[in-house]
C-alpha positions, -999 to 999 in steps of 0.1 A, spaced: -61 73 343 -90 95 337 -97 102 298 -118 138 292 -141 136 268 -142 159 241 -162 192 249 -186 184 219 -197 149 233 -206 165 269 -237 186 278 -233 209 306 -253 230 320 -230 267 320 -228 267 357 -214 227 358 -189 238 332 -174 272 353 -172 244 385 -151 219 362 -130 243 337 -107 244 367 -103 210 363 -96 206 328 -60 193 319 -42 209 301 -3 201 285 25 228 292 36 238 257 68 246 271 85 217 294 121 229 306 141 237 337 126 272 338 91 252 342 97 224 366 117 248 384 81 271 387 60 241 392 78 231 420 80 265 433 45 273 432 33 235 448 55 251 476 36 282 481 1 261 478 15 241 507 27 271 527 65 261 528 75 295 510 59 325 507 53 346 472 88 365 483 109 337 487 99 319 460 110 352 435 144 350 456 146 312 444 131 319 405 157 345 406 188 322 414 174 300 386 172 332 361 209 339 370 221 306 365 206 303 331 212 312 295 178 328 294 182 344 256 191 303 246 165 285 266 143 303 250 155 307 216 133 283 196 105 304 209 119 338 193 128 328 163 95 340 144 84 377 152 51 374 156 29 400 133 7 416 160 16 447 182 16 429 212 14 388 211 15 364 243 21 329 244 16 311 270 44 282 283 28 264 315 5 273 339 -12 257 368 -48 261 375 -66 264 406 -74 230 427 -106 226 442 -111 208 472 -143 188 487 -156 201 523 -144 179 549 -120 182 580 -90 178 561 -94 204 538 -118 229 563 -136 229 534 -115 258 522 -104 261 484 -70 267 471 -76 296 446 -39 301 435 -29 299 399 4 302 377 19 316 346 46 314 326 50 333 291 65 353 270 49 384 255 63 405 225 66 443 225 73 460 190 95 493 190 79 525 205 56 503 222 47 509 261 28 488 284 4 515 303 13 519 344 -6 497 362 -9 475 392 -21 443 407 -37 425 438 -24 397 457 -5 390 431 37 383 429 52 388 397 91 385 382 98 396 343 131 387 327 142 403 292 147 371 266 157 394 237 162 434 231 157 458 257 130 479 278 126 506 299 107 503 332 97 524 361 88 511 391 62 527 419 53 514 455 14 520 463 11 542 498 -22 542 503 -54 547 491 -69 582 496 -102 580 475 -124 552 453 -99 561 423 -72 576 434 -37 557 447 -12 572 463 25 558 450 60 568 454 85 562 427 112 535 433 134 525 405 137 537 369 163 515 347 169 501 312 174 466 310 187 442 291 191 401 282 187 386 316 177 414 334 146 410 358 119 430 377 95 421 402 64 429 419 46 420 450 15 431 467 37 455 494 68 467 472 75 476 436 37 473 428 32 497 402 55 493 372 55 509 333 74 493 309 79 498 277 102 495 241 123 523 220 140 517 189 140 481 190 116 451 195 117 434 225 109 399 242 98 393 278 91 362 301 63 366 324 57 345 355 32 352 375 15 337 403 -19 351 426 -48 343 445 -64 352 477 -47 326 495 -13 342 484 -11 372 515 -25 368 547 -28 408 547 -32 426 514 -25 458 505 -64 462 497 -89 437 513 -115 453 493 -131 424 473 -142 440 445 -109 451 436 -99 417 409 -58 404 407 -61 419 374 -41 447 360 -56 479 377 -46 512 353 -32 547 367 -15 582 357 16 583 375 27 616 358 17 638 385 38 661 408 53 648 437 44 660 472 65 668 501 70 632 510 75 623 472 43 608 467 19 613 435 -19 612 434 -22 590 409 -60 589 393 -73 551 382 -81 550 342 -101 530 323 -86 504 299 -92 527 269 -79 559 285 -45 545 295 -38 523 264 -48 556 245 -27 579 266 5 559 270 7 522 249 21 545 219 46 567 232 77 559 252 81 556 284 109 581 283 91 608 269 73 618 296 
């Protein structure tokens, strides 16, 4: 077995440690069925025996055939103290592979997440969207409100096209989902009560053969916009990209369903 010395003993230039962080073990805090269940999806999807959709269809079966609100209990029972605290449960980080013919020399650049985040009351998390990225949220404890967008197209460097999908309340146990092509935009967000919400996630470049943007500046991160224009003809908004500021300023502090 190999045994990682501790980060204090090794020195490494800054460009060997961003090639080994990768690398670095490190222990799922949280070790249940929800989390073999995503491991084993996600080693699936690395070895192109699923894709991102089918394995949400399979998370989804496991969802319903849990007591979310209980598996998870021991992990709510302290409110945490900030306005919005994560903590991560298990994750699996990218693998690197040598150049050879096996391999093509090609990397594997998908990762995984799995955590729970904590929204106080009258708190909103700002529209936004993501690249190659899937995504499924299930409600542990409480309730939110969430509105849902497809992206149509891009028409301009910072401005989306989207067209609304969904808007619904949910409750314990109930999910929503995202993928790069449907459901990509979503704004969700507390009222009167606090809520609690599990958050897998897994992305990567090697996730879809053909994105909705190809443009490779554009990161998997979260990618803010105004959804609160006027719908066109073919109910579609011109929604204008913000900055991280603007759209936590705007919307993280008013709900969802006052707009």
């Amino acid at each position: 077995m190999v045994q990682l010395l501790p980060r204090n003993r090794l020195k490494l230039s800054p460009s060997v440690r961003s090639v080994l962080r990768p690398l670095e073990f490190r222990q799922d805090r949280y070790r249940g069925p929800i989390a073999r269940t995503v491991h084993r999806l996600t080693e699936a999807v690395v070895r192109q025996e699923i894709s991102a959709e089918q394995l949400l269809d399979e998370l989804q079966l496991t969802f319903d055939e849990t007591d979310m609100a209980a598996e998870f209990a021991s992990w709510t029972d302290t409110w945490p103290s900030g306005e919005k605290v994560e903590r991560w449960l298990c994750r699996r980080m990218p693998r690197y592979f040598l150049p050879g013919p096996r391999h093509q020399g090609r990397m594997q650049d998908l990762n995984m997440r799995l955590k729970l985040f904590y929204l106080k009351p009258h708190r909103s998390e700002p529209p936004h969207y993501h690249n190659l990225m899937a995504s499924l949220q299930c409600v542990i404890s409480g309730r939110i409100y969430c509105r849902q967008y497809d992206r149509v197209a891009r028409t301009d460097e910072n401005i989306v096209m989207i067209r609304p999908v969904s808007q619904r309340e949910l409750t314990v146990g109930q999910t929503f989902r995202t993928t790069d092509h449907k459901d990509n935009v979503h704004w969700f967000g507390t009222e009167d009560e606090p809520a609690v919400v599990l958050d897998f996630y897994i992305k990567g470049k090697a996730l879809y053969e053909t994105p909705f943007e190809s443009d490779a500046k554009r990161s998997h991160g979260r990618h803010y916009l105004d959804p609160t224009g006027q719908p066109d003809a073919d109910n579609s908004i011109a929604a204008r990209e913000l900055g991280v500021e603007e759209a936590y300023t705007r919307f993280a502090s008013k709900s969802i369903l006052s707009f």
